[in-house]
C-alpha positions, 0 to 999 in steps of 0.5 A: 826212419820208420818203414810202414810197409806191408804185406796184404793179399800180395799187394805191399801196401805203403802202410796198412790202412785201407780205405774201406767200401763205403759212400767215400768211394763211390766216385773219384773225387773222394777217392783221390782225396783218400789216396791224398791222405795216405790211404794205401788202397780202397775198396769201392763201395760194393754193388749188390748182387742183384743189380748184377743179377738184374742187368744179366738176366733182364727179367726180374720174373725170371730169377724170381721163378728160378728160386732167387734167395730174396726175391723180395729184395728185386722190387727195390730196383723196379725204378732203378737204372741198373745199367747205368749203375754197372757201366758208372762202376767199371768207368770209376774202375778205369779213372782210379786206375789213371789217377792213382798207383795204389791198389784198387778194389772191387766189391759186391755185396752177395747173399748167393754163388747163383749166376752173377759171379762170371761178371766178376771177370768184367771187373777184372777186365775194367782194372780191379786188382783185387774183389772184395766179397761182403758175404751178408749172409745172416743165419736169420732162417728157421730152415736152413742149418749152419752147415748150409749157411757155411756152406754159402761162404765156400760156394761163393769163393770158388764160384769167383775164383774160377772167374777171375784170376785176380786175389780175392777177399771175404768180409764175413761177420761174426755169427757163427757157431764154430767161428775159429774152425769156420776162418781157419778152414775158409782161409785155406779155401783159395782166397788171399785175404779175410776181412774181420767184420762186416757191419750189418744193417742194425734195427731200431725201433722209431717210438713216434712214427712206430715204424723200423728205422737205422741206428748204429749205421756208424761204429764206434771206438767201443767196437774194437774189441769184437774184431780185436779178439779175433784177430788175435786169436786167428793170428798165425792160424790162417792161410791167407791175409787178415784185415781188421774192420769195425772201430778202427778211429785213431792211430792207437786202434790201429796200433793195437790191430797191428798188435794182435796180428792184422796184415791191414785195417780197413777204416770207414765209420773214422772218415765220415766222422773227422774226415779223411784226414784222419788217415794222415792222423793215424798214420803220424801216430803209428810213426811216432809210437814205432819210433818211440818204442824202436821198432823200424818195421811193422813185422818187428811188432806184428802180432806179439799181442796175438794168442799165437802161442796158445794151443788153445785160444779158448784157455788163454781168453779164459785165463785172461777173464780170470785175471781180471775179474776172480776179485784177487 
C-alpha cells in the first residue's frame, strides 16, 4: 500500500493535489465534484480587492481620492452587486465546510496592503481554514523600483497576518529580479506557504477586430519547467511550504513536482481541460509509479531531484546547460 499523504501549511492533506482558484470553485456543486475525485483541499476562486474595497468603503470617489493603486479598475464595478458577491462568498465558505472534511481556502486577488486586509477575519469567521494571496502585482511601472515592488509583497503579508490567526499563503510570479533571495526571504516572512506561479492575463492581439483579446487563459504541459525550476532550486531553502502551479496535467507532472521538492500541486488549467476526473487519474498514476519504483511514502522520494545539495543553484543549472548543449 502506497501512503499519499502530505504535509502543506500544516494541513496533512490525504494526497497533494489541490485544486486550485478557478471558476470550478465558485460554487458547491463543482466543488464537491473536485472533493469527489480526490482533490485534497480547494481554493476558491479569489475575490478581488476592490470588491472588498467597494463594499468597505461604499464610495467608489473616496478611494479614488485617498490614491486607490488602480483606480481605473473601480469603474468595472459601477454595475456590479458587490454585496451580494461578498455574502455569496462567505455562505460557499459555510456550505463547504458542511459537505466536506478537507481543507477549505480563501482567496483574494490583491495589488495593495491599503484597507481591506482586516476583512480577512470574516473569512476567518465564515470557516476558511486558510487564505490564499494571489499578489498580481506586476513590475509594469516606470516609476516604481523593485525594492518598492518587493516591498508590496511584505506589506500585504503582515498587514493579513495581524487579521487572522489562520495560515496564510502567497501565490506570487516569477518577474523578479532577485527571485531566489525574493522567496527565501518571504518564506520567512510569517506566512505558511508559498505557491509557484501565478498565471497573468496574457494579451494578444485580434488582427480583425484590431483590438486586445485573451490568449493563452489555459497552460499547457510546456509550462511545467518554469515552476519546475524553481521548486527545484528552492527546495529545502525555504521557510515555509511549496505548492507547485502552472502545467501540472497528468500524474507524471505531479510526480516530477514531487521530485524537485514540492509539499503539494495546485491543478487548474488540467480540470477544465479533461475534467475533474483527472485528479482521480493522477492520483492512480502517482500510486502506481510509487509502487513500481518501491516507495511507501512521498517523503521517501520528495525532493532527491531538487538542487538541494548545491551551494549554488546558478552553477548546477549551468552545469546542467553544459551537459546538454557544449555539443560533446
Amino acid at each position: 500500500m502506497t501512503d499519499l499523504t502530505t504535509n502543506y501549511m500544516g494541513f496533512r492533506l490525504k494526497n497533494p493535489v489541490i485544486a486550485g482558484s478557478c471558476g470550478l470553485t465558485s460554487n458547491l456543486d463543482d466543488i464537491v465534484k473536485l472533493y469527489k475525485a480526490g482533490a485534497a483541499a480547494v481554493i476558491l476562486k479569489s475575490l478581488f480587492e476592490e470588491e472588498i474595497r467597494i463594499e468597505l468603503e461604499k464610495e467608489s470617489k473616496k478611494m479614488r481620492q485617498e490614491g486607490f493603486l488602480y483606480p481605473e479598475t473601480l469603474d468595472f464595478y459601477d454595475t456590479y452587486d458587490v454585496e451580494d458577491t461578498l455574502t455569496g462568498y462567505l455562505r460557499l465558505i459555510r456550505e463547504c465546510k458542511q459537505k466536506m472534511d478537507i481543507p477549505v481556502f480563501a482567496s483574494i486577488n490583491c495589488v495593495s496592503a491599503d484597507k481591506w486586509p482586516y476583512y480577512a477575519s470574516t473569512l476567518q469567521d465564515a470557516g476558511a481554514d486558510a487564505l490564499e494571496l494571489n499578489a498580481f502585482i506586476l513590475p509594469s511601472s516606470f516609476d516604481t523600483r523593485s525594492p518598492e515592488n518587493e516591498k508590496l509583497y511584505f506589506d500585504i503579508a503582515a498587514a493579513v497576518k495581524k487579521e487572522v490567526t489562520i495560515p496564510v499563503a502567497m501565490k506570487i510570479s516569477y518577474y523578479n529580479a532577485g527571485l531566489a533571495a525574493f522567496i527565501h526571504d518571504l518564506s520567512h516572512s510569517g506566512i505558511a506557504g508559498l505557491v509557484l506561479f501565478n498565471r497573468f492575463y496574457s494579451p494578444d492581439i485580434d488582427l480583425e477586430k484590431m483590438e486586445v483579446a485573451a490568449t493563452h487563459v489555459f497552460s499547457s504541459p510546456t509550462d511545467l519547467p518554469v515552476s519546475l525550476r524553481w521548486i527545484a532550486m528552492m527546495h529545502g531553502r525555504v521557510g515555509c511550504s511549496l505548492a507547485a502551479s502552472t502545467g501540472v496535467h497528468d500524474g507524471k507532472a505531479l510526480i516530477k513536482q514531487l521530485l524537485a521538492g514540492a509539499d503539494a500541486v495546485q491543478v487548474v488549467s488540467a480540470l477544465y481541460r479533461n475534467g475533474v476526473n483527472v485528479v482521480t487519474a493522477m492520483l492512480t498514476e502517482l500510486s502506481e509509479w510509487m509502487s513500481r519504483k518501491h516507495y511507501s511514502t512521498i517523503d521517501e522520494f520528495r525532493g532527491i531531484l531538487s538542487c538541494r545539495n548545491a551551494p549554488d543553484p546558478a552553477a548546477y543549472e549551468r552545469v546542467q546547460f553544459m551537459k546538454h548543449f557544449a555539443g560533446k
